[in-house]
VMD Tcl script that builds the backbone (N, CA, C; Angstrom):
set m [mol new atoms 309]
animate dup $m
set s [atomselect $m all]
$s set {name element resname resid chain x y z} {
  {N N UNK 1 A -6.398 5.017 -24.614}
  {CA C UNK 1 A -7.186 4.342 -25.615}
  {C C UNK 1 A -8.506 3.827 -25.023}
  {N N UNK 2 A -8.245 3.079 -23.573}
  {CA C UNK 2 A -9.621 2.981 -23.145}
  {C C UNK 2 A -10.548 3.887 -22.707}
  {N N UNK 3 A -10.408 5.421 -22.120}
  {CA C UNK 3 A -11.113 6.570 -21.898}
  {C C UNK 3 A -11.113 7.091 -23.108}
  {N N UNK 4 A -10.872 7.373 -24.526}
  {CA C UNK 4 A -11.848 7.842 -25.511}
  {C C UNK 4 A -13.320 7.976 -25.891}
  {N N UNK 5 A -13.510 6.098 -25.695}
  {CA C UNK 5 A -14.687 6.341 -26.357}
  {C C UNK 5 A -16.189 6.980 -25.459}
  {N N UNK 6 A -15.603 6.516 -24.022}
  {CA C UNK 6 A -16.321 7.037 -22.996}
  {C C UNK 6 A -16.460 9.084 -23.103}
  {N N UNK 7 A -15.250 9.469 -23.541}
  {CA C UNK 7 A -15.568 10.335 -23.303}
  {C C UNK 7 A -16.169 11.579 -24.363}
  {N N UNK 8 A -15.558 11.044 -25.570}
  {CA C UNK 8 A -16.580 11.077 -27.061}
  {C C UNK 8 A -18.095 10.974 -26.699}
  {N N UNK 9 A -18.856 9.799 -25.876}
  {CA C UNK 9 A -19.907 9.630 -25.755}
  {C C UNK 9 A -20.510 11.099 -24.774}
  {N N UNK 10 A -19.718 10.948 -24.138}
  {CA C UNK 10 A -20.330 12.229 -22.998}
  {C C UNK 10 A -20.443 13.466 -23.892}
  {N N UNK 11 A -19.510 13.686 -24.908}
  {CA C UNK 11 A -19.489 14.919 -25.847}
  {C C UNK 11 A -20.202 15.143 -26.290}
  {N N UNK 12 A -20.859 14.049 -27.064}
  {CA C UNK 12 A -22.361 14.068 -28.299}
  {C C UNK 12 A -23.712 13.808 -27.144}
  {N N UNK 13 A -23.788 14.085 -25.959}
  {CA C UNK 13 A -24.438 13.697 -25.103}
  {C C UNK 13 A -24.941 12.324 -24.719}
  {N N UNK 14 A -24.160 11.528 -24.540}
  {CA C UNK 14 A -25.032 9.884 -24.045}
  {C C UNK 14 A -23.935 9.902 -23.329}
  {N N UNK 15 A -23.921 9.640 -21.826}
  {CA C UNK 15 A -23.390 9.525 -21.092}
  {C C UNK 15 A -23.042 7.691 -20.502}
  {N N UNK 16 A -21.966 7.551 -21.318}
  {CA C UNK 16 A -21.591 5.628 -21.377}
  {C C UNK 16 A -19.992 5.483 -20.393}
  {N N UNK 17 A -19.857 5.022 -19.425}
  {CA C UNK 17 A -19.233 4.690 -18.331}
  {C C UNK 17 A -18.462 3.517 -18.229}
  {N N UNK 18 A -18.664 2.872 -19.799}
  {CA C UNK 18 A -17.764 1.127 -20.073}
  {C C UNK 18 A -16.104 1.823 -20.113}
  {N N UNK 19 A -16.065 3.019 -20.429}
  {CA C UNK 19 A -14.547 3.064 -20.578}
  {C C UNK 19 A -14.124 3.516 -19.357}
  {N N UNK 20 A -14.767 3.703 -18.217}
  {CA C UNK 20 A -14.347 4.181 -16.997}
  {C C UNK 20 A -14.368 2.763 -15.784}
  {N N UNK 21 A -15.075 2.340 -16.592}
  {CA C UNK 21 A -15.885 0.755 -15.541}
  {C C UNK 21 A -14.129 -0.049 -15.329}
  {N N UNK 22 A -14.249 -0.056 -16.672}
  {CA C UNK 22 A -12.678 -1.043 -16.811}
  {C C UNK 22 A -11.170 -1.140 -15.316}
  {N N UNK 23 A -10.765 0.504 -16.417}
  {CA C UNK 23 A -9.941 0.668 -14.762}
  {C C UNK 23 A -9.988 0.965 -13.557}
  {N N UNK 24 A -11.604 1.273 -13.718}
  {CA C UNK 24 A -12.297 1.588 -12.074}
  {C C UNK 24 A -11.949 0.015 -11.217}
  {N N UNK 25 A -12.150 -0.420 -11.875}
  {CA C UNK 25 A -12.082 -2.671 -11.451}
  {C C UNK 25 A -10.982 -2.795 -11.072}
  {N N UNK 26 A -9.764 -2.555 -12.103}
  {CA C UNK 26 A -8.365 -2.062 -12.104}
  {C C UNK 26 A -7.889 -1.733 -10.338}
  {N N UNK 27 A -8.417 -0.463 -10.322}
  {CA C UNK 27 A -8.104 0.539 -8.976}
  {C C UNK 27 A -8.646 -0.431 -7.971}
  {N N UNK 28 A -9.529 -0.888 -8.069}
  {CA C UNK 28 A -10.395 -1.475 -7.263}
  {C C UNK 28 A -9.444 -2.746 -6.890}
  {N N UNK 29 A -9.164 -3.821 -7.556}
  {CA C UNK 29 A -8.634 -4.589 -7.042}
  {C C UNK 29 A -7.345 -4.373 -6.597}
  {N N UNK 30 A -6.159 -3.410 -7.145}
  {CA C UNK 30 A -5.067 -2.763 -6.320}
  {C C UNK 30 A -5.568 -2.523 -4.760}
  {N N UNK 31 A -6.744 -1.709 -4.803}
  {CA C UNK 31 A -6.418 -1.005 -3.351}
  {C C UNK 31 A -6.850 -1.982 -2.784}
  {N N UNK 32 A -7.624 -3.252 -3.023}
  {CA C UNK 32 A -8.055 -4.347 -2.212}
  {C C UNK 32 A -6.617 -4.991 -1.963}
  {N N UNK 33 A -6.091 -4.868 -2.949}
  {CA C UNK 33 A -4.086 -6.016 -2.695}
  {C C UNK 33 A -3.726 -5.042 -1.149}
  {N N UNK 34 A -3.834 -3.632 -1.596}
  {CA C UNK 34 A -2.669 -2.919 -0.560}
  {C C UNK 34 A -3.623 -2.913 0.340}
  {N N UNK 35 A -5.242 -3.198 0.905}
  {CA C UNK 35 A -5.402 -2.922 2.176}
  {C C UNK 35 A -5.078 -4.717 2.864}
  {N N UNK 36 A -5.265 -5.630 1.834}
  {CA C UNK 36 A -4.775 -6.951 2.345}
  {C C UNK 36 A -3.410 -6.930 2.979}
  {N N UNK 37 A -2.517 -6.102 2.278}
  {CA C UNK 37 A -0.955 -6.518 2.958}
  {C C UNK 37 A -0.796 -5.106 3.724}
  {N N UNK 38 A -1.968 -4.107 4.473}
  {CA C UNK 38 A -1.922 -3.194 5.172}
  {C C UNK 38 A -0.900 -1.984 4.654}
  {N N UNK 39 A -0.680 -1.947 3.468}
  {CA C UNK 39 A -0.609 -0.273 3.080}
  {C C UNK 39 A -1.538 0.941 2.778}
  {N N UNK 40 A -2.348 0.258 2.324}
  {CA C UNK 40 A -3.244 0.989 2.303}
  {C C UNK 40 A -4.985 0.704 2.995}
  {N N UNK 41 A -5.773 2.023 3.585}
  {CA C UNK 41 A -6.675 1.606 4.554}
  {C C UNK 41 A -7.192 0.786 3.546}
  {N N UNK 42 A -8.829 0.410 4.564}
  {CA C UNK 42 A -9.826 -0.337 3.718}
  {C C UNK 42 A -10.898 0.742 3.081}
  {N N UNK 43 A -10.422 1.805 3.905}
  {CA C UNK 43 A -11.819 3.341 3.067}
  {C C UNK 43 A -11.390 3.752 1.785}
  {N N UNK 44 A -10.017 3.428 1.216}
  {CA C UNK 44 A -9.912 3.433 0.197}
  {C C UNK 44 A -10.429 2.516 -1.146}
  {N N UNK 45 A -10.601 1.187 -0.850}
  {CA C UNK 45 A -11.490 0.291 -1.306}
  {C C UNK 45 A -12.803 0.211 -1.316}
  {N N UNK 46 A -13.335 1.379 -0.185}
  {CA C UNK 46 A -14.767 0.909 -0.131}
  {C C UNK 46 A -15.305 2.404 -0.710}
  {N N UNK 47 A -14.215 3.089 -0.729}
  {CA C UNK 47 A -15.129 4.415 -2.078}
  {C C UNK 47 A -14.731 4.145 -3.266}
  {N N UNK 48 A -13.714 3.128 -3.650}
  {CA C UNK 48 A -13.733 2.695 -5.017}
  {C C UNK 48 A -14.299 1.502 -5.518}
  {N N UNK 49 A -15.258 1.296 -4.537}
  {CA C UNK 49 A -16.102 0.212 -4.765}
  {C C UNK 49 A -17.599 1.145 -5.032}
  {N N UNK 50 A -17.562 1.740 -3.935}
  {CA C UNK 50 A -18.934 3.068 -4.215}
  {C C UNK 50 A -18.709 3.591 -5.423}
  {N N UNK 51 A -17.721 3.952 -5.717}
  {CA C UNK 51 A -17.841 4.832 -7.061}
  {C C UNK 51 A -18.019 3.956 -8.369}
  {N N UNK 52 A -17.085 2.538 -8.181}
  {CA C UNK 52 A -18.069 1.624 -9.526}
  {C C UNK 52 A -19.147 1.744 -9.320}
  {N N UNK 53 A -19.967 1.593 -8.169}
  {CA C UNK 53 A -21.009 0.817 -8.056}
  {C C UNK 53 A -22.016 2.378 -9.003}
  {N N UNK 54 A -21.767 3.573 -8.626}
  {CA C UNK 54 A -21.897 4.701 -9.071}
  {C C UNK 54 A -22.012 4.764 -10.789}
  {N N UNK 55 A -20.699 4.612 -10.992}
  {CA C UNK 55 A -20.774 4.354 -12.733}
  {C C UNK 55 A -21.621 3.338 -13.333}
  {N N UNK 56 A -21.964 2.199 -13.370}
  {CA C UNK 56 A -22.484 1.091 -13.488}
  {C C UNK 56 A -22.969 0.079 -12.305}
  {N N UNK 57 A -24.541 -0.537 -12.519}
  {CA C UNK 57 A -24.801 -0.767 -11.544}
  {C C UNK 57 A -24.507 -2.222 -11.010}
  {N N UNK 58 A -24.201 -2.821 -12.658}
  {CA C UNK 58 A -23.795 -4.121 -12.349}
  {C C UNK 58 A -22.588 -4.304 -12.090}
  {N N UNK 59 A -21.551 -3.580 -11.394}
  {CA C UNK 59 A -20.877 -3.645 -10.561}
  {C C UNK 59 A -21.132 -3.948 -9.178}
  {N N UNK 60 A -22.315 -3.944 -9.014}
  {CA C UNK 60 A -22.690 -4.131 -7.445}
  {C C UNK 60 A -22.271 -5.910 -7.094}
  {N N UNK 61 A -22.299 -6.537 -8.455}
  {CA C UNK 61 A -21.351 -7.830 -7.968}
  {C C UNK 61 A -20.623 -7.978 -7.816}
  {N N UNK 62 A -19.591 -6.773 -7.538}
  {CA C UNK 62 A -18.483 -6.694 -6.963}
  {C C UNK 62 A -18.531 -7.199 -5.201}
  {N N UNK 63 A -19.815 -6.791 -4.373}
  {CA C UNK 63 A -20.082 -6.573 -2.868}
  {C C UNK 63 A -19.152 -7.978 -2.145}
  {N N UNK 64 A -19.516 -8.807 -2.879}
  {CA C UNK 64 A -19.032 -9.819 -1.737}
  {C C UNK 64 A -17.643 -9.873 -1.667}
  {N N UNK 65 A -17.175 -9.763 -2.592}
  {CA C UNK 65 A -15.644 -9.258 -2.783}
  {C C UNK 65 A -14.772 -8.204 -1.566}
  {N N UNK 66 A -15.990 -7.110 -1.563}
  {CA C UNK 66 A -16.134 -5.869 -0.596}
  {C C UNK 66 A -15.379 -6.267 1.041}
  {N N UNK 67 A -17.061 -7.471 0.887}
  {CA C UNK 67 A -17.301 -8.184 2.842}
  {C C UNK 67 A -15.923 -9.024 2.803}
  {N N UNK 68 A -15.596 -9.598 1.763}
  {CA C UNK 68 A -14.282 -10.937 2.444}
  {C C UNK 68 A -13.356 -9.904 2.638}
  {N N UNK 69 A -13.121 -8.863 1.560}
  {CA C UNK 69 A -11.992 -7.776 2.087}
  {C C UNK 69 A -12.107 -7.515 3.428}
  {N N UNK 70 A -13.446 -6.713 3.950}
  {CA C UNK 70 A -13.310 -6.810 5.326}
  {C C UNK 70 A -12.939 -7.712 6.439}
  {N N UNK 71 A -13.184 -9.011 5.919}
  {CA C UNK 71 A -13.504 -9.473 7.003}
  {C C UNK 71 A -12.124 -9.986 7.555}
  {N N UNK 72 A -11.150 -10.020 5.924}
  {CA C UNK 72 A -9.527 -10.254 6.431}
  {C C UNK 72 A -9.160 -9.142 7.112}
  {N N UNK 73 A -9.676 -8.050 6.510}
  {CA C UNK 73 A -9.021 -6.515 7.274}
  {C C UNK 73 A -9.286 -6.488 8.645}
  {N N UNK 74 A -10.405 -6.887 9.649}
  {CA C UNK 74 A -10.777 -6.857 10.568}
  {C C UNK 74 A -9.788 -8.018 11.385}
  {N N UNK 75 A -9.400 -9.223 10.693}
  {CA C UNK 75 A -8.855 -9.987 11.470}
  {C C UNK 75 A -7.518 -9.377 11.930}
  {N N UNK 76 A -6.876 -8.690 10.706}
  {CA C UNK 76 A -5.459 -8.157 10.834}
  {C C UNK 76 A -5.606 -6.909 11.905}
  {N N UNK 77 A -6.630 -6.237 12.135}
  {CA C UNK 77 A -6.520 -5.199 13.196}
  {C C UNK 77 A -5.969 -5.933 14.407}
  {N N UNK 78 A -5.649 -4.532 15.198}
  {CA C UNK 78 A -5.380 -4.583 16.377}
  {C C UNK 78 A -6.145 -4.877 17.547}
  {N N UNK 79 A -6.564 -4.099 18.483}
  {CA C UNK 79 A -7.300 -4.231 19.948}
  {C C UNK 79 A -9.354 -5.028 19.149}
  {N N UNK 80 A -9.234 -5.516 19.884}
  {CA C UNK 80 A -10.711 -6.251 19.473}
  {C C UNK 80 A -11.784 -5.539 19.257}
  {N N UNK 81 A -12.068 -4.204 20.269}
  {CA C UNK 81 A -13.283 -3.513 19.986}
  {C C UNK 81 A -13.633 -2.654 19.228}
  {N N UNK 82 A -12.297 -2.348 19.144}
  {CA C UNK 82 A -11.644 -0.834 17.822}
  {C C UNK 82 A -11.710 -1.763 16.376}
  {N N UNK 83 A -11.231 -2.649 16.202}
  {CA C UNK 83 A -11.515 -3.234 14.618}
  {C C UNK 83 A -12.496 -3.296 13.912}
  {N N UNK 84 A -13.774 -4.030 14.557}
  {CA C UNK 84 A -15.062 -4.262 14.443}
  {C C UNK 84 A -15.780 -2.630 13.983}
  {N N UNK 85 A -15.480 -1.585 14.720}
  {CA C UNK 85 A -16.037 -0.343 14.346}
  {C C UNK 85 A -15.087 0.458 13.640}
  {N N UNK 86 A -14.110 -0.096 13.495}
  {CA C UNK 86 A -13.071 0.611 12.242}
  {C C UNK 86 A -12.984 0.123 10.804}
  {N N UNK 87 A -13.920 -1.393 11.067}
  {CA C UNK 87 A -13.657 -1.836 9.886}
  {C C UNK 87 A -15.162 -1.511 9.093}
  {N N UNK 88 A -16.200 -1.320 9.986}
  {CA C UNK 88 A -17.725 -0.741 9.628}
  {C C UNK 88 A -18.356 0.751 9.422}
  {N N UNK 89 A -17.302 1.649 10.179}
  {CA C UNK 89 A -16.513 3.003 9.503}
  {C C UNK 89 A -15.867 3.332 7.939}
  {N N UNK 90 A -14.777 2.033 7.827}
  {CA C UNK 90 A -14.246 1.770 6.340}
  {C C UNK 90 A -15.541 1.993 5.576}
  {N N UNK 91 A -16.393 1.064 5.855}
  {CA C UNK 91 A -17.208 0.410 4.735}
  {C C UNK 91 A -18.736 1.122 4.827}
  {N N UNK 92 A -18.429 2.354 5.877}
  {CA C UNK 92 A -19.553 3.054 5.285}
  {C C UNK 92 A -19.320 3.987 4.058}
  {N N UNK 93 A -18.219 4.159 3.601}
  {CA C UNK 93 A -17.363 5.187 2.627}
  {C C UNK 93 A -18.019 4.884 1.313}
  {N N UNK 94 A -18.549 3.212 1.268}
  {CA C UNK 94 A -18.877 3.065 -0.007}
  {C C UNK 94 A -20.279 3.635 -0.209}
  {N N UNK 95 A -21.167 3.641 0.386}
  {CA C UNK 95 A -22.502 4.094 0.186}
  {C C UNK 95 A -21.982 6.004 -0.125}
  {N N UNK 96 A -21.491 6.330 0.558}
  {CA C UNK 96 A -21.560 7.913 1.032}
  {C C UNK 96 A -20.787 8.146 -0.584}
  {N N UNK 97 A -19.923 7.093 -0.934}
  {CA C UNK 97 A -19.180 7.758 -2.282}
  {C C UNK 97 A -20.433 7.350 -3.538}
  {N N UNK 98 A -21.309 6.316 -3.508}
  {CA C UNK 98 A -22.314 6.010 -4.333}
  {C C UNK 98 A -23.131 7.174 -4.357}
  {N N UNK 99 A -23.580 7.802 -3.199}
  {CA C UNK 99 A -24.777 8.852 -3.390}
  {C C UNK 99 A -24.421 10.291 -3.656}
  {N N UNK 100 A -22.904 10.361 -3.586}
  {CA C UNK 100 A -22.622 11.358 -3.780}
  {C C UNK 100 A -22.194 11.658 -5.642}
  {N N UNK 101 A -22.049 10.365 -5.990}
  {CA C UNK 101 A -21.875 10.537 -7.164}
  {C C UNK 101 A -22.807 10.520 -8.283}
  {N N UNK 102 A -24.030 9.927 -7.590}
  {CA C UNK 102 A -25.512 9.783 -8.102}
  {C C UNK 102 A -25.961 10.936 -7.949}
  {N N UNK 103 A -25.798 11.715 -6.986}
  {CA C UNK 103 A -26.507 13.224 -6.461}
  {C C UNK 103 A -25.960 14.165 -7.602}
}
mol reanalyze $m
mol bondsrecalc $m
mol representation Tube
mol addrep $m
């Protein structure tokens, strides 16, 4: 019911992204739960943060949301030098999934 009207719109040509925005937020805050309690990475959060940010731009107030995710994810790593560049690896995923979906 919520992907209809989004995708009706794309049909008649106007391309409207409110019915995708919704459970994109949805996904988004799941994979932020599972990389908090370490089931799931943090690159999964940070291309479903790229890809809102992709659909709509005022999603980009999502970001700080993004950094505290990291910054718990980084504490929970392991060896000290490996976290810091594993957790800035994660979070390049979101740009690379933004431009790829803009491209």
């Amino acid at each position: 019911m919520l992907l209809t009207p989004g995708f009706l719109q794309i049909f008649c040509g106007y391309v409207e992204t409110y019915a995708l925005l919704l459970p994109g937020i949805l996904l988004y805050a799941m994979s932020g739960y599972g990389a908090i309690e370490r089931r799931w990475p943090l690159w999964i959060s940070a291309g479903a943060f790229g890809g809102l940010a992709a659909l709509h731009l005022s999603s980009i107030n999502l970001a700080p949301s993004l950094g505290v995710l990291a910054i718990v994810y980084c504490d929970a790593e392991g060896a000290e030098g490996k976290r810091l560049a594993r957790t800035l690896l994660s979070l390049g995923t979101a740009p690379l999934v933004f431009l790829a979906l803009l491209l």
